[in-house]
Residue, then its C-alpha position, 0 to 999 in steps of 0.5 A: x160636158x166638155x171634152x179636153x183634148x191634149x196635144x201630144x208634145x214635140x220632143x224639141x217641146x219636151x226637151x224644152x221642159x225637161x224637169x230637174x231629174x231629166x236635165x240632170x241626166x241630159x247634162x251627165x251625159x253630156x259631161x261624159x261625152x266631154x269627158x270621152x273627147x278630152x281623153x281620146x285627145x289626149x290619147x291622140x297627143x301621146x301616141x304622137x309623142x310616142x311616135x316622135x320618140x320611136x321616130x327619134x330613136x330609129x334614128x339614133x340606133x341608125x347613126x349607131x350601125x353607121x358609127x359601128x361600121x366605120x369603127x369596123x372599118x377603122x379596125x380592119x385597116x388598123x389590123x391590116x397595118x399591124x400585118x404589114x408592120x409585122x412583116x417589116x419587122x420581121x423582114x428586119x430581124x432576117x437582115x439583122x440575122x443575117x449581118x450578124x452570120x456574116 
């Protein structure tokens, strides 16, 4: 009688031999992880463009409080004008009165 003795394989031996359905699998797999990877970076890129425009709009609202207070600025000197431009007037119409009581 003869005796068989089988090795048992290695898995670098049974990844070698991998048969249809297995290798099937394996590449399945591997599309899937692929797949992952090319929507994490996309993901990466657009909260990098998100960032961008957040960065950009920071940047617009700043320049709009910068051009609200100049603005406020120009209207406080320009009311200030008006005042003094009503007392003038006024100071004016006190002469002008009193030329004509006169």
């Amino acid at each position: 009688d003869d005796f068989f003795f089988f090795k048992q394989k290695t898995a670098y031996e049974m990844q070698r031999g991998l048969v249809g359905s297995e290798m099937c699998i394996r590449d399945r797999l591997n599309t899937t992880v692929q797949q992952q990877m090319t929507l994490i970076n996309q993901l990466n890129n657009s909260a990098i463009q998100i960032n961008s425009t957040v960065d950009q709009q920071n940047l617009m609202i700043s320049q709009t409080n910068t051009t609200a207070t100049q603005l406020n600025t120009t209207v406080q000197s320009q009311t200030g004008l008006i005042k003094d431009l009503n007392t003038t007037v006024q100071e004016q119409q006190e002469v002008i009165n009193a030329q004509v009581d006169n």
